[in-house]
MIFISE-475016 format. One record per residue (C-alpha): x, y, z; chain. Coordinates in steps of 0.2 Angstrom, whole numbers. Layout:
<nodes>
+-------+-------+-------+-----+
|     X |     Y |     Z | mol |
+-------+-------+-------+-----+
|     X |     Y |     Z |   A |
...
+-------+-------+-------+-----+
</nodes>
This chain:
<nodes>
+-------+-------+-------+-----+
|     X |     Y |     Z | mol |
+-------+-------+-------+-----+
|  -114 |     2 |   126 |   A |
|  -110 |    -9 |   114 |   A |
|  -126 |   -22 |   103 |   A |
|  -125 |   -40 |   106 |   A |
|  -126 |   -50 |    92 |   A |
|  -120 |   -70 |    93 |   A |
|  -107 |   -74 |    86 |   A |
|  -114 |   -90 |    79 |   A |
|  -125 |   -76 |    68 |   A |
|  -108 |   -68 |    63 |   A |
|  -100 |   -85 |    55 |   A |
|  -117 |   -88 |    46 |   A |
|  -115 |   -70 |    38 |   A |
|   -96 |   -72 |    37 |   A |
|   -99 |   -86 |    27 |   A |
|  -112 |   -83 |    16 |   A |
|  -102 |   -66 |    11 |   A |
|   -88 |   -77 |     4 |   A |
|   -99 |   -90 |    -3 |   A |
|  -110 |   -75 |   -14 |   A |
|   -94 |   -63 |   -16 |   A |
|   -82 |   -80 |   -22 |   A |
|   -95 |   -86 |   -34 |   A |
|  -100 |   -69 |   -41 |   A |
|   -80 |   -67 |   -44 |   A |
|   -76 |   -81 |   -52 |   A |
|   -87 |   -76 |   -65 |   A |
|   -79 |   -60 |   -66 |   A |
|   -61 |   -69 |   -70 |   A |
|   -68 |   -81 |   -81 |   A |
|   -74 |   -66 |   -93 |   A |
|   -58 |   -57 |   -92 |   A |
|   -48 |   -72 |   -94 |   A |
|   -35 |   -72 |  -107 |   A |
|   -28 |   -92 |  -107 |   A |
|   -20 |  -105 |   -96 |   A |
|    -9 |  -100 |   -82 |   A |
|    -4 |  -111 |   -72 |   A |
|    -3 |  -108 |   -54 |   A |
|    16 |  -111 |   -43 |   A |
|    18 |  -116 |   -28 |   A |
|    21 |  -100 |   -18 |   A |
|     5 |   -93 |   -27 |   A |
|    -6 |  -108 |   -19 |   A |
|     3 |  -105 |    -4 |   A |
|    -3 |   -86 |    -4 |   A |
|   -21 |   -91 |    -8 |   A |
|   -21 |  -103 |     6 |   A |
|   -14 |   -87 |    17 |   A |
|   -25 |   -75 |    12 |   A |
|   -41 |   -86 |    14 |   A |
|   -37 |   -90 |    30 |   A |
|   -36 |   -70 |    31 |   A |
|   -49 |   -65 |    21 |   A |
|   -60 |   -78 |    33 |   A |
|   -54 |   -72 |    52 |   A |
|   -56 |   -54 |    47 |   A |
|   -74 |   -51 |    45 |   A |
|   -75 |   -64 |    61 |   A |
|   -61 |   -54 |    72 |   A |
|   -69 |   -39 |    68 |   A |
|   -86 |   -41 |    72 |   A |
|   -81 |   -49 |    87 |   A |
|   -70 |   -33 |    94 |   A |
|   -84 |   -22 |    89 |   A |
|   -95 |   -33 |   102 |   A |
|   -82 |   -31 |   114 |   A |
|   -73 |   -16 |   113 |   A |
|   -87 |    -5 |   103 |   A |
|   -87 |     2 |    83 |   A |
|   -77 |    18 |    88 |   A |
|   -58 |    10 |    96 |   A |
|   -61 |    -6 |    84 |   A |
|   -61 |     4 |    69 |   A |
|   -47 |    16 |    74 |   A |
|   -35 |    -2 |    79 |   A |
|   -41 |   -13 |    65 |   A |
|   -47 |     1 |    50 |   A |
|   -31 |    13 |    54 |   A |
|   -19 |     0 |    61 |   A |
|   -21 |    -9 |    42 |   A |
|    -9 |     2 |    32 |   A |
|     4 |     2 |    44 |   A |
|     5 |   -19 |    46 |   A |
|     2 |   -19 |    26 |   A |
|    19 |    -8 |    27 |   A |
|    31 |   -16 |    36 |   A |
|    27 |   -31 |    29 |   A |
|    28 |   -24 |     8 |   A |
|    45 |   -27 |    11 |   A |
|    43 |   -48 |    17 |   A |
|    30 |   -54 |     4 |   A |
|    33 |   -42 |   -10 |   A |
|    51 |   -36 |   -10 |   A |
|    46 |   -18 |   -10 |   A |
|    47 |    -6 |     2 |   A |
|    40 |    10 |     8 |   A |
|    44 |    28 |     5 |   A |
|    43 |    42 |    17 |   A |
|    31 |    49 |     7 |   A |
|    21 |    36 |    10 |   A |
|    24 |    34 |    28 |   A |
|    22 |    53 |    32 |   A |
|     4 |    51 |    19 |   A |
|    -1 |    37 |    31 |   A |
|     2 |    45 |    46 |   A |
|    -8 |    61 |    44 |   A |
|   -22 |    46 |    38 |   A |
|   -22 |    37 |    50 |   A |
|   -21 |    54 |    64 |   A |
|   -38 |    58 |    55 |   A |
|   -46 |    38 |    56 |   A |
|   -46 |    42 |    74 |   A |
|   -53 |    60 |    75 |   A |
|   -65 |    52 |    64 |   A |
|   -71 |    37 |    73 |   A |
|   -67 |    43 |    93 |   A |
|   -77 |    58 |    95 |   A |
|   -92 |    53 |   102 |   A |
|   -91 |    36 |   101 |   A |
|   -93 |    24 |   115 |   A |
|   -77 |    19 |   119 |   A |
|   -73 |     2 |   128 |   A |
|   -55 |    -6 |   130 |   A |
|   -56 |   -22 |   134 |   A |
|   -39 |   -31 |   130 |   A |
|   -48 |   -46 |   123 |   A |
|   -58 |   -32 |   111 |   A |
|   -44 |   -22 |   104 |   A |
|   -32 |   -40 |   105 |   A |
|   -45 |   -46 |    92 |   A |
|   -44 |   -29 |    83 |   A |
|   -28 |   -28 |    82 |   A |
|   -27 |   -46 |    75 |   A |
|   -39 |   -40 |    61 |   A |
|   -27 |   -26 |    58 |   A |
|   -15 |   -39 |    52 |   A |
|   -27 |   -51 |    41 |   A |
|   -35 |   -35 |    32 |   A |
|   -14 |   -33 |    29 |   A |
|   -12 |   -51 |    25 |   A |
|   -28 |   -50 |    13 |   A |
|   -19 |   -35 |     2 |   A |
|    -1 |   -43 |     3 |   A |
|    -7 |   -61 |    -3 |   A |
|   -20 |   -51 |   -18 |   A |
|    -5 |   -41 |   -24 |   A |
|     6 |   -57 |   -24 |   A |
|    -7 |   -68 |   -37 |   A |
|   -13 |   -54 |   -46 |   A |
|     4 |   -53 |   -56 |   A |
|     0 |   -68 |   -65 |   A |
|   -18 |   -71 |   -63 |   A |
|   -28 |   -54 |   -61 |   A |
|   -36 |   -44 |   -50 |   A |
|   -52 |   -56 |   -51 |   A |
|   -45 |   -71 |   -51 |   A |
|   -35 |   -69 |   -38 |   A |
|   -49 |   -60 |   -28 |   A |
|   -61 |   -76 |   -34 |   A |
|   -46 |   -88 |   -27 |   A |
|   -42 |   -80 |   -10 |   A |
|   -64 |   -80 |    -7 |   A |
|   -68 |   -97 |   -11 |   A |
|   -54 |  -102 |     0 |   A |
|   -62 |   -92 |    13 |   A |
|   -78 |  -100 |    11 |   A |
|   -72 |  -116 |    11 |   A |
|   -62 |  -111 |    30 |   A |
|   -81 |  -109 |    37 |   A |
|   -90 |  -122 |    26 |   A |
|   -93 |  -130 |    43 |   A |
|  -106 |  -115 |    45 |   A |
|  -113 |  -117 |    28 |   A |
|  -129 |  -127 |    32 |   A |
|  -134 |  -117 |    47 |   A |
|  -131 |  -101 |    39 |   A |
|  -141 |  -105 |    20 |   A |
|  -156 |  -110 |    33 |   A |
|  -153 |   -93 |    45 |   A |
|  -153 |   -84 |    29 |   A |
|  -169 |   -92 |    23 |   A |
|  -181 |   -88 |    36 |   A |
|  -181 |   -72 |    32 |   A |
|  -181 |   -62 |    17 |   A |
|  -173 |   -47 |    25 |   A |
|  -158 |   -55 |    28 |   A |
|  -159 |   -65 |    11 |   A |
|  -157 |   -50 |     3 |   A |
|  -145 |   -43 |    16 |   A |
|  -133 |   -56 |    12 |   A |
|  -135 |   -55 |    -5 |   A |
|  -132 |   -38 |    -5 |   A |
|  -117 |   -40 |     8 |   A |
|  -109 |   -55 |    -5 |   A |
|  -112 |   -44 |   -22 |   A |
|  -108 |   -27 |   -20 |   A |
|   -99 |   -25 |    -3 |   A |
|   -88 |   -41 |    -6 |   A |
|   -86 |   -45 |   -26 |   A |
|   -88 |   -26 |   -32 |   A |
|   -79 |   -19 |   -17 |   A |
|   -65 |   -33 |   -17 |   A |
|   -62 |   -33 |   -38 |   A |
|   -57 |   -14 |   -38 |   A |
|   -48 |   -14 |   -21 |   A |
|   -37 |   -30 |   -29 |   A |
|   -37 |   -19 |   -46 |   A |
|   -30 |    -4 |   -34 |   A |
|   -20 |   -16 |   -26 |   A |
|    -9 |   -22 |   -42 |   A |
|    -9 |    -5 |   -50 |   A |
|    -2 |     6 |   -34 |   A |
|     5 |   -10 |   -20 |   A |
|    -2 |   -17 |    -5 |   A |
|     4 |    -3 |     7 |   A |
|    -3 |    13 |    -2 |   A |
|   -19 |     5 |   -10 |   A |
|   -24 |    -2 |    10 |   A |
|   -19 |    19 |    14 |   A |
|   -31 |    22 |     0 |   A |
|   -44 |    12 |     8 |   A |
|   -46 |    24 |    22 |   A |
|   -56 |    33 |    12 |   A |
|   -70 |    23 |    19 |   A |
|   -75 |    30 |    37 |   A |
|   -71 |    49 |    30 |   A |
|   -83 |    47 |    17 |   A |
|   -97 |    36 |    29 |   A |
|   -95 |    51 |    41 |   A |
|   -99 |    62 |    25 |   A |
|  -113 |    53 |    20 |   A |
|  -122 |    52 |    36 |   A |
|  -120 |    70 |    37 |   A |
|  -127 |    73 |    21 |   A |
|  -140 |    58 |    21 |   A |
|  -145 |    56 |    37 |   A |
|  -141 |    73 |    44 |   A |
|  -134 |    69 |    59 |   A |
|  -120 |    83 |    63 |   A |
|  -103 |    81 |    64 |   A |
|   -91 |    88 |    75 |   A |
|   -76 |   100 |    73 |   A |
|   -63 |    85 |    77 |   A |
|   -72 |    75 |    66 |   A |
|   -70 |    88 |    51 |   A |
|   -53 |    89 |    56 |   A |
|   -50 |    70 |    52 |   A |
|   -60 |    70 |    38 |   A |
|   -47 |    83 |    31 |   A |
|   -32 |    73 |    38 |   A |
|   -35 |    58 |    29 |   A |
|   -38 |    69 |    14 |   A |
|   -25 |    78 |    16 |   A |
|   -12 |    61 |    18 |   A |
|   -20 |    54 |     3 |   A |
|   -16 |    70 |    -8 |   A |
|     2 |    70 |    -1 |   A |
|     1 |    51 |    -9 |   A |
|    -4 |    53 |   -26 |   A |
|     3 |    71 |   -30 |   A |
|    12 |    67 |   -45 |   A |
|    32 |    64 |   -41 |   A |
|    46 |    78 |   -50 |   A |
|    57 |    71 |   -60 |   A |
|    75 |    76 |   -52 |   A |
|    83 |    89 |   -67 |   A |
|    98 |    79 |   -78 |   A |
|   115 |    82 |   -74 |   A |
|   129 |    85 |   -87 |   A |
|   146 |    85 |   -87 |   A |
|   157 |    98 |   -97 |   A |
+-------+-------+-------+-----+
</nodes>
């Protein structure tokens, strides 16, 4: 069974994230700023894109985890990411994916769900794992419009951009959620916490992955995330895992070496 938690509480923390993480990295891009650029018109147009994105994640997903549980939401909107962000490389950026890549992101996202499923309480409501599914895509958009700005802009800025847009979709909330966040200093420094180091930290070296390696195989990267939770829980918190759950935790591993393994130059050909 899934916890119930209203939704008017998720938009308060939805946009109090953006609000904390945008602020916190536009300071970051204004330290590493080197001059004027100025901004064109498709690059606006991406910003506006992913803010709508970056907004209607947090808020799709958070609402399938209500309806559908944490297990099949992650599984549908966590390993469902990379493959949405790879079929569309090829519309936004002009780049598309290799076989390594796609065989990598199979065996990762194979060990998302051995990961996630065992165990957990699953639910299907088609509503659930609609709204999951959608989240699959903005997580997607979010990489795709990120790697688009940060060729001219950087990482941060464009990071700092796509936010405060974000915010400013779910400024509506702002009032309610700066006085829901007040009452109590628990979830002062929750949302504090959520808007530093889970948004502008997390967010400034995924868009750093995301202009080094691509949208498609830094969202593969990003994976990473429930293999090492389950890790950590085990370690931390002792709780046990099971055999399938080491099994995926191997999987994704495993894709994400098949990745990065360095490529072979192919040997020079010579004609006598």
């Amino acid at each position: 069974m899934t916890s119930r938690f209203p939704a008017e509480n998720l938009l308060h923390v939805a946009e109090l994230r953006l609000m904390i993480g945008a602020a916190t990295l536009y300071v970051l891009a204004r330290r590493r700023r080197m001059g004027h650029v100025p901004w064109q018109r498709r690059e606006l147009r991406a910003v506006a894109i992913g803010s709508v994105a970056v907004s209607g994640f947090s808020v799709c997903y958070f609402h399938a985890v209500e309806l559908s549980g944490v297990a099949t939401s992650t599984v549908i909107a966590i390993g469902g990411a990379p493959v949405v962000a790879g079929l569309t490389a090829r519309l936004v950026t002009g780049r598309s994916v290799t076989r390594t890549w796609a065989v990598a992101t199979a065996l990762a996202v194979t060990g998302i769900a051995l990961v996630s499923l065992p165990g957990g309480a699953l639910s299907f409501s088609l509503p659930g794992i609609a709204l999951a599914g959608l989240a699959a895509g903005l997580y997607a958009a979010q990489a795709d419009t990120i790697q688009l700005v940060a060729r001219r802009h950087g990482p941060a800025t464009a990071v700092a951009a796509i936010f405060a847009g974000g915010a400013v979709t779910l400024v509506l909330w702002l009032p309610g959620a700066v006085s829901w966040a007040a009452a109590d200093t628990g979830r002062l420094i929750g949302v504090l916490y959520l808007g530093v180091c889970t948004t502008a930290v997390a967010y400034a070296l995924f868009a750093h992955g995301v202009d080094r390696l691509g949208a498609p195989t830094a969202v593969t990267v990003s994976l990473l995330e429930p293999a090492v939770a389950a890790v950590l829980a085990a370690v931390w918190l002792h709780e046990e895992l099971s055999a399938p759950r080491w099994a995926g935790i191997v999987l994704v591993l495993g894709g994400l070496a098949l990745m990065t393994r360095p490529r072979r130059l192919a040997p020079a050909r010579y004609r006598v």
